[in-house]
C-alpha positions in Angstrom: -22.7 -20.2 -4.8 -23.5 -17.0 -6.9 -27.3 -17.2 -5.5 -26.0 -17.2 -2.5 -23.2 -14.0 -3.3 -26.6 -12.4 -5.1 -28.6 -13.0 -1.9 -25.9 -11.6 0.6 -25.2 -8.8 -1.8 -28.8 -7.8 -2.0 -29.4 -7.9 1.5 -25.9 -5.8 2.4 -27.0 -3.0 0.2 -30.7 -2.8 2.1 -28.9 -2.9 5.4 -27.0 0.3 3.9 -30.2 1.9 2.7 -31.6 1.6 6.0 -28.6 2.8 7.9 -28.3 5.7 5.5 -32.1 7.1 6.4 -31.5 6.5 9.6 -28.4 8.3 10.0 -30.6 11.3 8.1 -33.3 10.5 10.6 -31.6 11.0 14.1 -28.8 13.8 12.7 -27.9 15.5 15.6 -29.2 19.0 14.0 -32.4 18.1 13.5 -32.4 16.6 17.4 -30.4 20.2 18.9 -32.5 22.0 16.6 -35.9 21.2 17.4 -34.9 20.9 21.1 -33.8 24.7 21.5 -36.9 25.7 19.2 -39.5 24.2 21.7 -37.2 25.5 24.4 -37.2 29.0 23.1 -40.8 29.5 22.8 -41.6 28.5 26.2 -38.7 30.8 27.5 -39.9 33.8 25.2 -43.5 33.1 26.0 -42.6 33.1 30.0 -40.1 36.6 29.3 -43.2 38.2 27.2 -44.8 39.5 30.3 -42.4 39.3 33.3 -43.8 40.3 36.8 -42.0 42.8 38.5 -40.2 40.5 41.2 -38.8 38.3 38.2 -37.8 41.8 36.5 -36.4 43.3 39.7 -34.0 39.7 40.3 -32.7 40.6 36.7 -32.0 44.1 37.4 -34.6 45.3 34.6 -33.5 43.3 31.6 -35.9 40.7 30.6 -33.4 38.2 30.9 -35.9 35.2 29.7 -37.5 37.1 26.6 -33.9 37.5 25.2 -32.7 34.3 26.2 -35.6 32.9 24.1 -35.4 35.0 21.3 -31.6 33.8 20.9 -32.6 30.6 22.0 -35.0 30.6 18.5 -32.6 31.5 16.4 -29.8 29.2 17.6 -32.0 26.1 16.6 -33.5 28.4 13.5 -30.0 28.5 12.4 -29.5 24.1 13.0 -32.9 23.2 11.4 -31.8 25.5 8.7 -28.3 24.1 8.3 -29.5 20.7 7.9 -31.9 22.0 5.3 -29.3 23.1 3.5 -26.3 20.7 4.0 -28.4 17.4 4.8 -26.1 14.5 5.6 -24.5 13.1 2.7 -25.2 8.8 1.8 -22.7 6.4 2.5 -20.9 5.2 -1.1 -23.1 3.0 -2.7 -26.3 4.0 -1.3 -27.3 7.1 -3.8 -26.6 5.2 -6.8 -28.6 2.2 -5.5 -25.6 -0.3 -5.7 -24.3 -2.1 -9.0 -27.8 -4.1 -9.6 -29.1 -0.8 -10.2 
């Protein structure tokens, strides 16, 4: 009966492990972040040189260069937020369990 506790036990906490990287893996930052990053640079790259139709709809401003820009530092400021506050483990997983 204790093999068998030993056994379960073992195989809970690498259930944990896994579900703890994962839940790093697909944080919601890193998935907004990344998203309006690559969406930024294609919208600054397409406001960079505007024709004069596209710049004539927008009454002058070069509506797509500053969407960009702020679209680049909205997802800056996500990637960099889970840089610096990266989602904590679950209780148990960073001290590798009691068999540890």
């Amino acid at each position: 009966m204790s093999e068998f506790r030993n056994d379960l036990h073992k195989e809970v906490s690498e259930l944990e492990r896994k579900s703890a990287t994962a839940a790093r893996l697909f944080d919601i930052r890193r998935i907004i972040g990344g998203l309006f990053v690559i969406y930024g640079v294609i919208v600054t790259l397409a406001g960079i040189n505007p024709s004069d139709a596209d710049l004539k709809k927008a009454e002058g401003v070069h509506i797509n260069l500053w969407t960009g820009l702020a679209m680049l530092v909205l997802g800056l400021f996500f990637l960099l937020w889970l840089k610096l506050r990266p989602a904590p483990a679950p209780n148990g997983a960073a001290d590798g369990g009691p068999d540890a």
